[in-house]
C-alpha positions as CSV (number, residue, x, y, z in Angstrom):
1,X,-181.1,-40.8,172.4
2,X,-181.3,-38.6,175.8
3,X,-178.2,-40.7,177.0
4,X,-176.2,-40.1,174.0
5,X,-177.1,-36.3,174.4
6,X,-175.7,-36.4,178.2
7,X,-172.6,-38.3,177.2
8,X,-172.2,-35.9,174.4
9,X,-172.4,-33.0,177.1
10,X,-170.2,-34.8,179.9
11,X,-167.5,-35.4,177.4
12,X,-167.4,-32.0,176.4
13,X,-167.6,-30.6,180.2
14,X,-164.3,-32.8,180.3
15,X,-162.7,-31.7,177.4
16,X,-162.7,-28.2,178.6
17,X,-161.8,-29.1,182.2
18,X,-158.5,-30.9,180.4
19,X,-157.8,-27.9,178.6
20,X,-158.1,-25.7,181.6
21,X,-156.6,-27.9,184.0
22,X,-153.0,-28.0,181.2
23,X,-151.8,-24.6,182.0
24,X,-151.6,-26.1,186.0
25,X,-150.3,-29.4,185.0
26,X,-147.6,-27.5,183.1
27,X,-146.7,-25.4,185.7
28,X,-146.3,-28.7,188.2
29,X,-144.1,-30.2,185.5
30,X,-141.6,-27.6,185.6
31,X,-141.6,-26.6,189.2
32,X,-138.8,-24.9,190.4
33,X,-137.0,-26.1,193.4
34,X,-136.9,-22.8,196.3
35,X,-133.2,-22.7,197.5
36,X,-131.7,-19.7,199.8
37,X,-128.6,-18.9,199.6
38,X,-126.3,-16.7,202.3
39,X,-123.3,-14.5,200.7
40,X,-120.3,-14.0,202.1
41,X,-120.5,-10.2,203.3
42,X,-122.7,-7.3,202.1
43,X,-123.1,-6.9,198.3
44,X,-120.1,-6.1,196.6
45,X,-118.7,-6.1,192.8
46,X,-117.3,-9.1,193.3
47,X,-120.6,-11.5,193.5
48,X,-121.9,-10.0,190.4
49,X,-121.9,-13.7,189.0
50,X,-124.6,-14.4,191.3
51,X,-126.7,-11.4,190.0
52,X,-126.1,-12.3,186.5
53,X,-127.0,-15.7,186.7
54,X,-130.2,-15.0,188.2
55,X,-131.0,-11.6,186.0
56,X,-130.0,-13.8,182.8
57,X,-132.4,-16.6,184.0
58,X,-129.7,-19.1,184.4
59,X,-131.0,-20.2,187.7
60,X,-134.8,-20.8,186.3
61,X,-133.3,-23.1,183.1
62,X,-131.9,-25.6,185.9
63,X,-135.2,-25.6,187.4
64,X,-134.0,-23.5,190.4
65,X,-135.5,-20.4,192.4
66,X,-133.0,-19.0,194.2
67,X,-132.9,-16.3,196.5
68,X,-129.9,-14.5,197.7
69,X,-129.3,-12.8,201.1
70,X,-126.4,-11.0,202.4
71,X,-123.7,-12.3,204.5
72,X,-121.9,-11.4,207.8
73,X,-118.5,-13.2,206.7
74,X,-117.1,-15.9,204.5
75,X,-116.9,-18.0,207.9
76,X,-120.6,-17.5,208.8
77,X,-121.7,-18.9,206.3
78,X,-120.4,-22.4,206.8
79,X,-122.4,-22.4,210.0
80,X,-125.2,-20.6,208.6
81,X,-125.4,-23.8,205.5
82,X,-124.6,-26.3,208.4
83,X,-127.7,-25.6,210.7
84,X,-129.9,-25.0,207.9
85,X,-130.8,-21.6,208.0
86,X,-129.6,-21.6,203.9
87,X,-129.0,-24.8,201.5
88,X,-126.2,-22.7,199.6
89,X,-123.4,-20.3,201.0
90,X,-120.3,-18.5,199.4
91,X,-117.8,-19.1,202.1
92,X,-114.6,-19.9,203.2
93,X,-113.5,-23.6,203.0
94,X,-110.8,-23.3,205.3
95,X,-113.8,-22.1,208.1
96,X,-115.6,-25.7,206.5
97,X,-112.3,-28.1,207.2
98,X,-112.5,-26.6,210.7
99,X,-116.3,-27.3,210.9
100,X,-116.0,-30.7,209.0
101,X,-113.5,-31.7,211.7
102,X,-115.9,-31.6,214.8
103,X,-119.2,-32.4,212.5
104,X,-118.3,-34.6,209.6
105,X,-121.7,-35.8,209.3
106,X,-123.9,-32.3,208.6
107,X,-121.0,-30.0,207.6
108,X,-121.4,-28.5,203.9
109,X,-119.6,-29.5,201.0
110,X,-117.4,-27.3,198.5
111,X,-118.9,-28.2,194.9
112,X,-117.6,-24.8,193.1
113,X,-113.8,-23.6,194.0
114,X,-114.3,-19.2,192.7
115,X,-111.3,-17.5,195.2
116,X,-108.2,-20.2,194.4
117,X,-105.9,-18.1,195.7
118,X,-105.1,-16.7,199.7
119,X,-106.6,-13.4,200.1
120,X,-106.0,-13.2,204.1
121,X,-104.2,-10.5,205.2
122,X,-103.2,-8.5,208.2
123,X,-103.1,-4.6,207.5
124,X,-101.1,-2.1,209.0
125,X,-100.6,1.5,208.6
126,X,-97.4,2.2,206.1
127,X,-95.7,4.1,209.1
128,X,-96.0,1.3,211.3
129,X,-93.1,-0.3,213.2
130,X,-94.8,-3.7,211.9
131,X,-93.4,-5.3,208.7
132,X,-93.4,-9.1,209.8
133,X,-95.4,-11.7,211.8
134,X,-93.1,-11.2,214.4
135,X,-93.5,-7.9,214.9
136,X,-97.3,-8.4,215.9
137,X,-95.9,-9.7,219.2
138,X,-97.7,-7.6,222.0
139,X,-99.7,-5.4,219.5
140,X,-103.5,-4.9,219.2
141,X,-105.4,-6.4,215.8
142,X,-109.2,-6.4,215.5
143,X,-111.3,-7.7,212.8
144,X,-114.5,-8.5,212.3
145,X,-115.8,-11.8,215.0
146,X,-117.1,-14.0,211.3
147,X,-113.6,-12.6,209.2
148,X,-111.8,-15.8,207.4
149,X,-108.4,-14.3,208.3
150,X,-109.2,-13.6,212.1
151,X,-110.7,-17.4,212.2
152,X,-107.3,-18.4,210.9
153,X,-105.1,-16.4,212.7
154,X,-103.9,-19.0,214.8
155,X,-103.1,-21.5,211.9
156,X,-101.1,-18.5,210.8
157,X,-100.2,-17.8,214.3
158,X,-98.3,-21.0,214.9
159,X,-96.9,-21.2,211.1
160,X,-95.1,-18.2,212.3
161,X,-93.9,-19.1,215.5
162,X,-95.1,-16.3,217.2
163,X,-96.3,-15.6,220.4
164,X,-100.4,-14.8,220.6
165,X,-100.3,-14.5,224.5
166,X,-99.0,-11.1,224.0
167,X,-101.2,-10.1,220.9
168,X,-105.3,-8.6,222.6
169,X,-107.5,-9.7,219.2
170,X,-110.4,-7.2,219.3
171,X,-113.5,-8.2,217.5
172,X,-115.5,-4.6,216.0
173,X,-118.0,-4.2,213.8
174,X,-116.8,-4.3,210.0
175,X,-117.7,-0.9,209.2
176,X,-115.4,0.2,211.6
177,X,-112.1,-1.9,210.7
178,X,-110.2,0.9,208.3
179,X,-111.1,3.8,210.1
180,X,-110.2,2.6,213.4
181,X,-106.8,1.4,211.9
182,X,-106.5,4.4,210.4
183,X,-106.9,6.8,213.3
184,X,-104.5,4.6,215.2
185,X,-106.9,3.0,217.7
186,X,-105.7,-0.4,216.7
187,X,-102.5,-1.4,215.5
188,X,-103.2,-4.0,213.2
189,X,-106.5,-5.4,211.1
190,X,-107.8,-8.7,209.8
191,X,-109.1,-8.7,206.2
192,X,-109.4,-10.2,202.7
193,X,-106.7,-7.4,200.8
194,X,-109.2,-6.7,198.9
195,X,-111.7,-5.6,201.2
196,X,-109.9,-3.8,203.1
197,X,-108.5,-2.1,200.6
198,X,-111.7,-0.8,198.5
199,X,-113.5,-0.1,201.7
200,X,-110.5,2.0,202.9
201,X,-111.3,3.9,199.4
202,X,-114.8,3.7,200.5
203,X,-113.8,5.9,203.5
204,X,-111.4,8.4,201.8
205,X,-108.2,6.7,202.7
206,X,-105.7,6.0,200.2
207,X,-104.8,2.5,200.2
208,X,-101.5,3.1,198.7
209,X,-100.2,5.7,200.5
210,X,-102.0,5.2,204.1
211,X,-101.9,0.8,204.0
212,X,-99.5,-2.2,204.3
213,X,-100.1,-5.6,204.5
214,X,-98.7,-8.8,206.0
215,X,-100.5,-11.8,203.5
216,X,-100.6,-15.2,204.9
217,X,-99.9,-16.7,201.7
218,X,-96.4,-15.5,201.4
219,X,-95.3,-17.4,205.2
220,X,-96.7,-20.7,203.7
221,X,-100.2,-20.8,204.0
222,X,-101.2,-21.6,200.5
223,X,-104.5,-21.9,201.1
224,X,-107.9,-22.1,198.8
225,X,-110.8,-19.6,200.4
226,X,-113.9,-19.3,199.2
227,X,-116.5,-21.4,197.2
228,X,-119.8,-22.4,196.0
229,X,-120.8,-24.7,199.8
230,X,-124.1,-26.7,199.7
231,X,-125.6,-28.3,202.6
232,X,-125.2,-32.2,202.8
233,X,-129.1,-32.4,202.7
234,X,-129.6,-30.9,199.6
235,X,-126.8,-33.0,197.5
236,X,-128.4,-36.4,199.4
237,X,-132.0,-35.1,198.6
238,X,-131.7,-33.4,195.2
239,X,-128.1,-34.1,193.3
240,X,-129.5,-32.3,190.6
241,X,-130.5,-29.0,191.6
242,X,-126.8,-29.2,192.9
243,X,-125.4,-29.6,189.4
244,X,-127.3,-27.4,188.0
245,X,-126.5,-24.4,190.5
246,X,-122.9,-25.5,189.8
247,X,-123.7,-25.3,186.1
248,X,-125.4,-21.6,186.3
249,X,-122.7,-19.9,188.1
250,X,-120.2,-21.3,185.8
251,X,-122.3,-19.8,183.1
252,X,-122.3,-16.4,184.8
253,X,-118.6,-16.3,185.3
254,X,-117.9,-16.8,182.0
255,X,-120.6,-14.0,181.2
256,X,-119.0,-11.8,183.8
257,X,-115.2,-12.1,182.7
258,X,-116.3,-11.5,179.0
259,X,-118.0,-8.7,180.0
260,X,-117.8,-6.7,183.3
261,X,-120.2,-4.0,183.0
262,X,-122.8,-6.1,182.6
263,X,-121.6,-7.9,185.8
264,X,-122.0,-4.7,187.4
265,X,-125.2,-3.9,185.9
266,X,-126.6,-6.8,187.8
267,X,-124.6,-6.0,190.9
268,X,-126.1,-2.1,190.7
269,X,-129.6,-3.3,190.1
270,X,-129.6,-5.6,193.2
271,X,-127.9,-2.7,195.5
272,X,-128.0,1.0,193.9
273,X,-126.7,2.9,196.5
274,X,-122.7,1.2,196.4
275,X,-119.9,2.8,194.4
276,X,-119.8,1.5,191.0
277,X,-116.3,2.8,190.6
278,X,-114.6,1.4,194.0
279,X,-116.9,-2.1,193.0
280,X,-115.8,-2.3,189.6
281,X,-112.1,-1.9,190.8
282,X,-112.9,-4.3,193.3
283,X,-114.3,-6.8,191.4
284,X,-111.2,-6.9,188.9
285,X,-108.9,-7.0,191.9
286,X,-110.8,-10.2,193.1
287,X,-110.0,-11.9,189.8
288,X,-106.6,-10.8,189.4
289,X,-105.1,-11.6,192.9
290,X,-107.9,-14.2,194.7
291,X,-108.8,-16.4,191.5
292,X,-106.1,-16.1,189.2
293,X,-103.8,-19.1,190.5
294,X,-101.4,-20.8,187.9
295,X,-103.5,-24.2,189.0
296,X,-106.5,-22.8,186.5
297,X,-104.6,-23.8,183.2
298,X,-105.0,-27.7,184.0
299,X,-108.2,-28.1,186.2
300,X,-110.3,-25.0,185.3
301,X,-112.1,-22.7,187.5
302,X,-114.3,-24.5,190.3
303,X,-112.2,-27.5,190.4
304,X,-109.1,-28.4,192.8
305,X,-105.7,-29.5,192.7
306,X,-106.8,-32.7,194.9
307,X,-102.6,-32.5,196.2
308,X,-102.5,-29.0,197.4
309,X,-106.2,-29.5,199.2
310,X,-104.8,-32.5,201.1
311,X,-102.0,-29.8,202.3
312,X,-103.9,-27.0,202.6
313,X,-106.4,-29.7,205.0
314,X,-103.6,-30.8,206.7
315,X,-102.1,-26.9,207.2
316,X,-105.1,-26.3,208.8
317,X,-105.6,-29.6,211.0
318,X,-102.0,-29.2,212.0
319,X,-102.4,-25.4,212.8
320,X,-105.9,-25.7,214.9
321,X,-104.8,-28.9,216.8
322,X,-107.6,-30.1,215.2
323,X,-108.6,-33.7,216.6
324,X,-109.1,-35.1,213.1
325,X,-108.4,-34.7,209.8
326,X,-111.1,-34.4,207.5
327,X,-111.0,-36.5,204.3
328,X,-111.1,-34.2,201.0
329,X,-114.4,-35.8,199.9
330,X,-115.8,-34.3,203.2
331,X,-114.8,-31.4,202.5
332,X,-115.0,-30.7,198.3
333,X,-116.8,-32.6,196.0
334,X,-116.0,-32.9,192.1
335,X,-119.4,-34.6,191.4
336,X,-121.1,-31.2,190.5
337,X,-118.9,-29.2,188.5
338,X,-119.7,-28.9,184.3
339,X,-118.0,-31.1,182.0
340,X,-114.5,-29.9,181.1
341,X,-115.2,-28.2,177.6
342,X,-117.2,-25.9,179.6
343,X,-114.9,-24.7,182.2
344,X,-113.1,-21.7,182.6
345,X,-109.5,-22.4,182.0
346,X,-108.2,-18.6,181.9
347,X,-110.0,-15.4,183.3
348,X,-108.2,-13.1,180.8
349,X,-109.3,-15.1,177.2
């Protein structure tokens, strides 16, 4: 009888350690996975898919808790994926086929194509004597030392046929690029169009009146810029988490182009202090003239025209003297990206 009673009590003791112990279990079972991610300059209007995604809880459903750090340029943060300082990065694949060339075996992979169109540019005051590539020829241009169209200035550079023994590049701090163009202490600046042209508004220059600017997409360089980039690691180690970053930002785009404000809602709750104006302008800009490429109505946003990578690969390859050609699959991967009746196929619908 007494060793019925203790059974009776030990089984009891257990039963309320199993209810107890669920909430813990539960909260094992749906783990989220810690990823850090590096963006591709300060925060601006046009990441506000990154905000949303995490404000709307997109990144939690996949099982994924992501946190978000400022960048110092869409080329810094290849390397900064590379030596793995972050698993994710928004930067510039063109800065990735230069790393993949030299470190095929740890450089980071492009799962999510956003900017499909060339925003590099080189901007000059409108009453320059500069209108052409040629006319850079023993001229002063300074840009930021991380700044995708500084990096590819001699791709450009030799695309061109110009001479860059006569052109002094001066790297500078970013906050100073407008001014300093604008006061005349340079003659020329590297820059996305886009930056440089809100952050002139920024500092009370009128782009329009004050700016022109050379783009390296119209002397041929038909080039993709910047994407979702994971580290090798994390799509060896956890696929998944991968495909379902992929799969969140997609959501958030799609969230964003249906409805800006709330883009900028996120944007402003994450950074208060920016212009929601100049940002708002900025991030409609970025859609209109860095993702908008004709290429969207067949493969959808994130996705690649495999032909025009291969070119824009070799472009680069050929414009570097790189010593070899990365393979596509080194350098983009279309493992991750959602199914195709989820992809964006117009940014205006």
């Amino acid at each position: 009888m007494y060793l019925l009673i203790a059974f009776l009590k030990i089984s009891r003791w257990r039963r309320l350690l199993l209810v107890l112990m669920l909430p813990v279990w539960s909260a094992y079972a749906h783990a989220e996975t810690p990823l850090r991610m590096v963006l591709n300059w300060s925060y601006q209007g046009p990441q506000a898919w990154f905000f949303l995604a995490q404000e709307r809880g997109y990144f939690a459903e996949e099982g994924i808790d992501l946190r978000i750090d400022q960048g110092s340029g869409s080329g810094a943060a290849v390397g900064s994926v590379a030596s793995g300082t972050y698993d994710v990065g928004f930067g510039d694949i063109n800065a990735l086929i230069n790393y993949a060339s030299n470190h095929p075996d740890d450089a980071p992979v492009g799962v999510y194509m956003l900017y499909t169109r060339p925003p590099f540019t080189i901007a000059v005051t409108t009453d320059s004597d500069i209108h052409e590539p040629a006319d850079l020829e023993g001229k002063t241009i300074a840009g930021p030392a991380n700044d995708g169209a500084l990096r590819l200035f001699p791709a450009f550079a030799s695309l061109t046929e110009i001479d860059t023994d006569s052109i002094e590049v001066m790297n500078i701090e970013p906050r100073l690029r407008e001014q300093m163009l604008n006061r005349g202490q340079v003659d020329a600046v590297f820059g996305f169009v886009n930056t440089i042209r809100f952050n002139a508004m920024l500092a009370g220059i009128d782009p329009d009146e004050r700016l022109r600017f050379i783009r390296y997409g119209d002397y041929g360089m038909d080039l993709y810029s910047n994407a979702l980039i994971v580290s090798r690691q994390l799509i060896e180690e956890n696929p998944e988490a991968v495909r379902g970053l992929v799969r969140a930002v997609n959501r958030a785009v799609a969230d964003v182009l249906a409805d800006p404000e709330a883009g900028m809602d996120a944007v402003m709750a994450q950074e208060p202090l920016i212009n929601r104006e100049v940002e708002t302008a900025r991030l409609a800009a970025t859609i209109e003239d860095e993702m908008n490429h004709p290429e969207l109505t067949e493969v959808g946003l994130g996705n690649i025209d495999e032909n025009r990578m291969r070119e824009a690969i070799d472009i680069v390859a050929t414009a570097y003297g790189l010593s070899h050609t990365p393979a596509l699959e080194t350098v983009f991967s279309t493992d991750f990206l959602p199914p195709e009746d989820e992809r964006i196929y117009s940014l205006y619908e």
